[in-house]
C-alpha positions in Angstrom: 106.1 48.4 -87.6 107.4 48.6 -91.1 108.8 52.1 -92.4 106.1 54.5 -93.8 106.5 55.5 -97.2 105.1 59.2 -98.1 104.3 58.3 -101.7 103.0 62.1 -102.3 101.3 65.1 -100.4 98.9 63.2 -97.4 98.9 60.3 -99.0 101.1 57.5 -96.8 102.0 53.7 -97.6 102.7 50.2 -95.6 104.4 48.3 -97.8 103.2 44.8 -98.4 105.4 42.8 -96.3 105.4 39.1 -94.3 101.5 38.2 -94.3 100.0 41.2 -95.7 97.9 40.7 -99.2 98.0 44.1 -100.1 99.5 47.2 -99.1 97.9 49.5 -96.5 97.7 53.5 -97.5 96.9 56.1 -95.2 95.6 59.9 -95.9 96.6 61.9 -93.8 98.6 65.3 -93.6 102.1 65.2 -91.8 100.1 67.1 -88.7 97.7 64.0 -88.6 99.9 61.9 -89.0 101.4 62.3 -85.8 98.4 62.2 -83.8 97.6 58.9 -85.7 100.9 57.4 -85.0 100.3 58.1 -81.1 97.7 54.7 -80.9 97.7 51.9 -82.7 95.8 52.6 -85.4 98.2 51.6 -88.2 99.4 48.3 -86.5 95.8 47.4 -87.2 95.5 49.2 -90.5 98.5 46.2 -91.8 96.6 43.7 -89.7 93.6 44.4 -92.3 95.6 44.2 -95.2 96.6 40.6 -94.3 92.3 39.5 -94.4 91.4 36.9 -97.3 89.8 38.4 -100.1 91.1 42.0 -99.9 91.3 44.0 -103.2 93.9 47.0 -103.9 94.6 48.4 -100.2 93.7 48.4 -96.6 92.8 52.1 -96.8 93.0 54.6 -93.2 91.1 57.9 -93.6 92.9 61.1 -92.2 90.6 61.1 -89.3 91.5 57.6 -87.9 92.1 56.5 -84.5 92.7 52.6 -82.7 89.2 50.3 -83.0 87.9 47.4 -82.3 89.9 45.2 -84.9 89.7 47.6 -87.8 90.5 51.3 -87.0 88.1 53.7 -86.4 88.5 55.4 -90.0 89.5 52.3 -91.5 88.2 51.2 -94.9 88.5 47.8 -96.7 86.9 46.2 -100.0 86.4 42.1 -100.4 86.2 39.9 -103.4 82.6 38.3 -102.6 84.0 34.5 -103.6 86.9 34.4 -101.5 86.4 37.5 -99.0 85.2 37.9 -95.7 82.9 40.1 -93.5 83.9 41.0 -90.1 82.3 43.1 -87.6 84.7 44.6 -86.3 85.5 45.6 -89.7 81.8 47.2 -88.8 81.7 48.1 -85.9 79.7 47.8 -82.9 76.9 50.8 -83.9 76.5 49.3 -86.7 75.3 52.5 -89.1 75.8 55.1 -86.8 75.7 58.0 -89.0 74.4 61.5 -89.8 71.6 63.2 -91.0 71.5 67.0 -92.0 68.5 68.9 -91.6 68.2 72.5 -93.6 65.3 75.1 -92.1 64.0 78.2 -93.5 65.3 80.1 -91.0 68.2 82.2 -90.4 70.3 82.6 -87.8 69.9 86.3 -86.3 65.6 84.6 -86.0 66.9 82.0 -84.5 69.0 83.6 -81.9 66.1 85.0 -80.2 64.4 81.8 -79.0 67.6 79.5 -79.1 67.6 79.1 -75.2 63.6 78.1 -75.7 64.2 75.5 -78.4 67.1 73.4 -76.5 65.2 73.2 -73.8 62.4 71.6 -75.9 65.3 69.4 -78.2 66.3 68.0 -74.8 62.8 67.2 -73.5 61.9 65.7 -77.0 65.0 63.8 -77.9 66.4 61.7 -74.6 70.3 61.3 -74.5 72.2 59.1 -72.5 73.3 55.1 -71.5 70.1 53.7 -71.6 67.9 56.1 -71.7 64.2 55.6 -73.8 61.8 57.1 -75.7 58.1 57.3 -75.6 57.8 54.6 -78.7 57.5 51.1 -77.2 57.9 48.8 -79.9 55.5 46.2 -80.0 56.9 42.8 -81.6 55.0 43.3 -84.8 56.7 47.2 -84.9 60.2 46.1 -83.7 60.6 43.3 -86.5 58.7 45.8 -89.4 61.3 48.8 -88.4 64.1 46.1 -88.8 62.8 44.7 -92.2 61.1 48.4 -93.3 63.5 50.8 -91.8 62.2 54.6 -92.9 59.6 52.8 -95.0 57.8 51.6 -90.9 58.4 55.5 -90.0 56.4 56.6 -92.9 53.4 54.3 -92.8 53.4 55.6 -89.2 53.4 59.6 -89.8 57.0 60.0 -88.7 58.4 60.8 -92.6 57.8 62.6 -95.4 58.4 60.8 -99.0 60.8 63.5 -99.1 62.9 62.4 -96.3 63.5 58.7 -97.4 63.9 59.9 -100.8 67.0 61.5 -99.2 68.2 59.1 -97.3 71.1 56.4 -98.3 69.7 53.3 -99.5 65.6 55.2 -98.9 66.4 54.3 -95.1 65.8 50.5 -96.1 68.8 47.9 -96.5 66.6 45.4 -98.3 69.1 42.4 -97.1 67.5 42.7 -93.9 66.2 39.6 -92.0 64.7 40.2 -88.3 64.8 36.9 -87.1 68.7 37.0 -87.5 68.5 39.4 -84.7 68.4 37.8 -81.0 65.8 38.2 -79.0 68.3 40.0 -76.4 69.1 42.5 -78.8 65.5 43.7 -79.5 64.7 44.1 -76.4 67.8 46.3 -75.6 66.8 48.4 -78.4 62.6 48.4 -77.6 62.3 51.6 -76.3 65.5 53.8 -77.5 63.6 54.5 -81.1 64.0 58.2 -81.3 66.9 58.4 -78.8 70.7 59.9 -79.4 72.9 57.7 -76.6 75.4 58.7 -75.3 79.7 59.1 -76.1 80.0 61.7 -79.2 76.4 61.8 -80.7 74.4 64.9 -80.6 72.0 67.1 -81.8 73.3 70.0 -82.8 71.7 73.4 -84.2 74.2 75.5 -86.8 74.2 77.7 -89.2 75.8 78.0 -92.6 78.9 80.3 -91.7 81.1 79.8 -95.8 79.7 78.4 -98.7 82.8 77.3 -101.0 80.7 75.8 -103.8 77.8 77.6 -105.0 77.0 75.3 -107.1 76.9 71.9 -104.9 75.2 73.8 -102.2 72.4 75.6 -104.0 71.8 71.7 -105.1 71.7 70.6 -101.4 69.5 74.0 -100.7 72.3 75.3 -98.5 72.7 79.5 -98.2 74.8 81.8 -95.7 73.5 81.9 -92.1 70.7 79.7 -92.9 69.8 77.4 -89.8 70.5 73.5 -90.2 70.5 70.5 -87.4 73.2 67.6 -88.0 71.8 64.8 -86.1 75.0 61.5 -84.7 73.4 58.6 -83.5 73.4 54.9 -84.8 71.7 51.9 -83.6 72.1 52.0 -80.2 71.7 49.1 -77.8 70.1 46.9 -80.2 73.6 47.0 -82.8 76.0 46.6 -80.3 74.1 43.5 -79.2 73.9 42.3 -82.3 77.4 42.8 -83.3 78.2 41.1 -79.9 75.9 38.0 -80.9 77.8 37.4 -84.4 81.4 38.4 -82.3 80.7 34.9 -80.1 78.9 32.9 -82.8 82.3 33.8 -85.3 85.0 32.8 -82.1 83.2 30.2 -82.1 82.5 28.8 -85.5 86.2 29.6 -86.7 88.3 28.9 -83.4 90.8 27.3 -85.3 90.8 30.4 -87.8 91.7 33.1 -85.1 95.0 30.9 -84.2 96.2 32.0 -87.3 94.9 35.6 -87.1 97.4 38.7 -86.7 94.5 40.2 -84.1 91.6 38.2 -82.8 89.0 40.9 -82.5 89.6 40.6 -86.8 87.5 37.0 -86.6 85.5 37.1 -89.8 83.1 34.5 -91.5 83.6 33.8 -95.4 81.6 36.4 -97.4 79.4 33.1 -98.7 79.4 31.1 -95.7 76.0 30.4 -93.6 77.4 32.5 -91.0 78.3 35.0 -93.2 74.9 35.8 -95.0 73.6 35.8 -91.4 75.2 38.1 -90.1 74.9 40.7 -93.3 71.5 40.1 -92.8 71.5 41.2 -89.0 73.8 44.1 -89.8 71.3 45.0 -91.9 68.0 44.7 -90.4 70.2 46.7 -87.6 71.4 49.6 -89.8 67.7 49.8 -90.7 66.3 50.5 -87.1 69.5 53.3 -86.7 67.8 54.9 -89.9 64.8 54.9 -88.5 66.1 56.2 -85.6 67.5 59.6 -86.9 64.3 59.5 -88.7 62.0 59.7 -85.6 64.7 62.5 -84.2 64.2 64.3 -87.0 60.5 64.6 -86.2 60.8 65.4 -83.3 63.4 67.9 -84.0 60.3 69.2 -86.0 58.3 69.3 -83.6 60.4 71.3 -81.2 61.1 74.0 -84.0 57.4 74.4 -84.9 56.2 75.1 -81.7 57.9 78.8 -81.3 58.7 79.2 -85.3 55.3 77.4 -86.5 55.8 78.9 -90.0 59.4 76.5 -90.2 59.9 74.4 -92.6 62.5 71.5 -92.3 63.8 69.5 -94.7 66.0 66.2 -95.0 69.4 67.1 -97.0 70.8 63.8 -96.6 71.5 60.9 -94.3 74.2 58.8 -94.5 75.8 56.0 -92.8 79.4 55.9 -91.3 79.6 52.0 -89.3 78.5 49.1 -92.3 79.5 47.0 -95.2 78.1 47.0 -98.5 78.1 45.2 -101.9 78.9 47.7 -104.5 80.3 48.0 -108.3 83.3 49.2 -109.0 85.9 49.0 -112.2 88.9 46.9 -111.6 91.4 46.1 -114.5 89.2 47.4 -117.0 85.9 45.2 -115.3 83.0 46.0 -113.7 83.3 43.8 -110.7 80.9 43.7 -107.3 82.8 44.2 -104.0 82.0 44.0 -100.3 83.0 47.6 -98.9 83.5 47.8 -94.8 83.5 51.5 -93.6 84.3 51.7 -90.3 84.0 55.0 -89.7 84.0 56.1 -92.7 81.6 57.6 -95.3 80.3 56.5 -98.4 81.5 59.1 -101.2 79.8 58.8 -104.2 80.4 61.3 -106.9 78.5 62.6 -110.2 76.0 59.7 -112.1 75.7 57.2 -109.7 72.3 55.3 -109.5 72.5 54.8 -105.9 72.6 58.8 -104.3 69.0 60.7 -105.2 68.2 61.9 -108.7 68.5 65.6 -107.0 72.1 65.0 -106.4 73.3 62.8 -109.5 74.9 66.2 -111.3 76.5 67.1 -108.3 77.4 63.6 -106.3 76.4 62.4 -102.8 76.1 65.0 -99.7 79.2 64.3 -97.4 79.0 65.5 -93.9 81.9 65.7 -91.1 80.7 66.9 -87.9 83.4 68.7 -85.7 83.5 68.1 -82.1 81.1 69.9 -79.7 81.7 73.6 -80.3 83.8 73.4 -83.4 82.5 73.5 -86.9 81.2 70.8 -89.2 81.4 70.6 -93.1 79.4 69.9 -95.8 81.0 68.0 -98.3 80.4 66.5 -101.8 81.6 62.7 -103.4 84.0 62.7 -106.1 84.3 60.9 -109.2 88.0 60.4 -107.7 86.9 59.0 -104.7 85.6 55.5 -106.6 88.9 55.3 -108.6 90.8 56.3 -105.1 89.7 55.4 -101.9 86.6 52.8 -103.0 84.6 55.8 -102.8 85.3 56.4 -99.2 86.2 59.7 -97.2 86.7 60.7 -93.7 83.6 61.1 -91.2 84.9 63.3 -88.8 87.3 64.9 -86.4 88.6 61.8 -84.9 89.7 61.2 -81.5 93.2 61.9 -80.6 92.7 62.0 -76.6 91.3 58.9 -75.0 87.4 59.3 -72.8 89.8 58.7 -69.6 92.7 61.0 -70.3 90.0 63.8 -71.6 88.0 63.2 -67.8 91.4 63.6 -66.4 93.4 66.5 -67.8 90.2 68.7 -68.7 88.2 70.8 -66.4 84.5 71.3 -66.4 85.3 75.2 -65.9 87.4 75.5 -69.2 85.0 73.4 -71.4 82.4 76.1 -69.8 84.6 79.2 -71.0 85.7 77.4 -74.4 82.1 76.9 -75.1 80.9 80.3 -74.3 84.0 81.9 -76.0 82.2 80.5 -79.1 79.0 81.2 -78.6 78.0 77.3 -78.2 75.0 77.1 -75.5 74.6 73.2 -75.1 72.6 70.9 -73.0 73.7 67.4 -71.7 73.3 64.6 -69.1 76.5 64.7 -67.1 79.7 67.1 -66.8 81.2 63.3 -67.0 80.1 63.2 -70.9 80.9 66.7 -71.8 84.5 66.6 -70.5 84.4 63.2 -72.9 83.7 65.0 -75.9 85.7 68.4 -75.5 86.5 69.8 -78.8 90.6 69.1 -77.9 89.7 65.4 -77.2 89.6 65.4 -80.9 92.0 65.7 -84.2 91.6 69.4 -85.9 88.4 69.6 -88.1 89.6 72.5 -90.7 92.8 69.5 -91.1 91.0 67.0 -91.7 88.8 68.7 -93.9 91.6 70.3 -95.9 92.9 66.8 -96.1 89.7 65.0 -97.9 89.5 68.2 -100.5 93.1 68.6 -101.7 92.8 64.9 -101.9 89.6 65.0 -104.0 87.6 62.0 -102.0 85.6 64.6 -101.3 85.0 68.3 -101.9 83.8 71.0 -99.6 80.8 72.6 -100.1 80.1 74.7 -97.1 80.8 75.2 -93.4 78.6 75.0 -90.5 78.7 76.3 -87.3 77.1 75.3 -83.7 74.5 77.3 -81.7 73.2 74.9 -79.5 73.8 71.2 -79.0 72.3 68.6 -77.3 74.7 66.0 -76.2 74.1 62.3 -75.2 
């Protein structure tokens, strides 16, 4: 590995060297840094910069850890002539993401039927490898949520105009072509409509515990101690087959291309090639069903809170997408020019006037949200007008592993997760012991860090902080 530069305070460099097109930079505090340096993360951070097409930097957000070709945290922009898309510059849940819910209630009314209402999360919301739902989509319904997204959910009775108002592109990616989505994929993903998974996606009641920005969070109807559910899931079996389909269709297609690759879990397809528009129309008829997803969670999260608080009132602040790639404008050497953004792992961070966030939020910029790990706080954050000039307008989207699922089984125990959790007040439900050891808040990278890392930065700015009462985990 090359020598790191530290061109200035949590901001890192990879010189361009040998193969690489364009430099790779890294943001990440000097504490970070170290747990980043641990995995490979920033061998595959220069394997990026050395892709076809790349403009300005092969970018690594403070939260990064090793990926599936790209890292987890890793953020690239193409030239759509002579770039490329690559799923693993994706990832395999493809939009995973978040979606923050605010209530009208307040934590000390909450607190008195907590133990009541994640009992009835985890009966209404099923967690776990595999596990369904109660929706089985017909054939008709499984290609409309694919093509429809938020907009299927709505005709249904599942959303409120409200809700796809707030959510990233309405909950509807209009790319989006069913029939570029195997048959094998659909029916892995019939029946988990309105399910969490499992690995590190939850459901998670908090509260507002520091508002830093009065101004951004009275815009996002944010208030001390109010209650709020942040909602991780993506697109579940049916996006990890698909982005297995157009893995094998790519190795084979460009065999000859991955010879001359640096990693071959980086094969790509030409931005404009056959294959290529294929496979951003799959990606996006599969971010579309993980929208739709967190949509029919978040009515059932109403449903749960209604039946012992049936005066609540829950509303959609935002939901965003962390696992996708996405044609957007942005000023290059004085011209407006449309790129092809992958975030893996990564959020989009869009600051004050642009057309794509909700007219609610175009004073302010787009809701940012980093969840913390299972019994460790989460923020609300807000894009920056930096962030587009900066980072592609791109920011961390979370704590970020620093202990692999294995060594986390191994060297914690069940009875000091228990006490951790309780310490903080954290009551939590979940399928196996085997999954909570998985996610234990010291299997991951420190929150306040990484946090403090994306606002002195300016990619994004904190708003407010939430804590955890109760969590479902998948």
């Amino acid at each position: 590995m090359t020598e790191i530069k530290k061109l200035s305070e949590n901001v890192y460099e990879i010189p361009k060297e040998g193969k690489m097109l364009v430099p790779a930079l890294v943001f990440a505090s000097d504490k970070l840094m170290e747990n980043i340096k641990e995995d490979k993360t920033l061998e595959q951070a220069k394997n990026v910069a050395m892709l076809p097409g790349i403009v300005r930097a092969s970018f690594t957000m403070p939260d990064a850890h090793q990926g599936y070709g790209f890292p987890i945290g890793g953020v690239a922009a193409f030239d759509p002539e002579t770039g490329i898309i690559s799923p693993g510059g994706v990832g395999y849940d493809i939009n995973c993401g978040v979606r923050l819910l605010a209530t009208n209630l307040e934590k000390e009314e909450f607190l008195k039927k907590r133990e009541q209402i994640l009992n009835e999360l985890y009966k209404n919301i099923p967690s776990g490898v595999g596990r369904g739902g109660e929706l089985k989509l017909s054939d008709k319904d499984m290609n409309d949520v694919l093509k429809k997204g938020c907009s299927w959910a709505l005709e249904k009775g599942y959303a409120t105009k409200d809700d796809i108002d707030k959510t990233e592109d309405k909950g509807q990616i209009k790319s989006a072509e069913p029939e570029k989505v195997s048959a094998r994929a659909k029916a892995r993903g019939r029946t988990q409509l309105g399910t969490i998974g499992a690995g590190n996606h939850f459901v998670e009641v908090q509260y507002v515990d520091e508002i830093f920005d009065e101004e951004a969070s009275k815009a996002f109807g944010l208030k001390k101690d109010q209650i709020t559910i942040l909602i991780h899931t993506g697109s579940r079996g049916l996006g990890h087959q698909t982005a297995s389909d157009y893995i094998h269709k790519m190795e084979k297609e460009y065999a000859d291309t991955i010879k001359s690759l640096p990693d071959r879990e980086l094969v790509y397809a030409p931005i404009n090639s056959e294959l290529g528009r294929e496979y951003i129309s799959a990606m996006a008829a599969a971010a579309n069903f993980s929208f739709t997803n967190r949509q029919i969670i978040a009515y059932n999260v109403r449903k749960s809170f209604v039946k012992y608080f049936p005066e609540a009132k829950i509303k959609t602040v935002y939901d965003v997408t962390h696992n996708i790639a996405k044609f957007e404008e942005y000023r290059i050497n004085g011209k407006n020019v449309k790129l092809c953004v992958h975030r893996k792992g990564a959020t989009r961070s869009f600051g004050p006037g642009r057309k794509e966030i909700p007219e609610d939020y175009r004073k302010t910029g787009q809701p940012v949200f980093i969840p913390g790990s299972m019994g460790t706080a989460s923020y609300v954050l807000v894009g920056s007008k930096k962030s587009e000039d900066f980072s592609f307008s791109s920011t961390a989207h979370g704590a970020g592993r620093v202990m692999s699922r294995t060594s986390a089984k191994k060297n914690i125990s069940p009875e000091k997760l228990k006490k951790q959790l309780e310490s903080g007040d954290v009551m939590i439900k979940a399928g196996s012991i085997k999954g909570m050891l998985e996610e234990a808040p010291e299997a991951y990278k420190d929150i306040e860090e990484v946090a403090r890392v994306v606002d002195e930065l300016g990619i994004s700015k904190k708003v407010a902080r939430l804590r955890p009462l109760a969590v479902v985990k998948g």
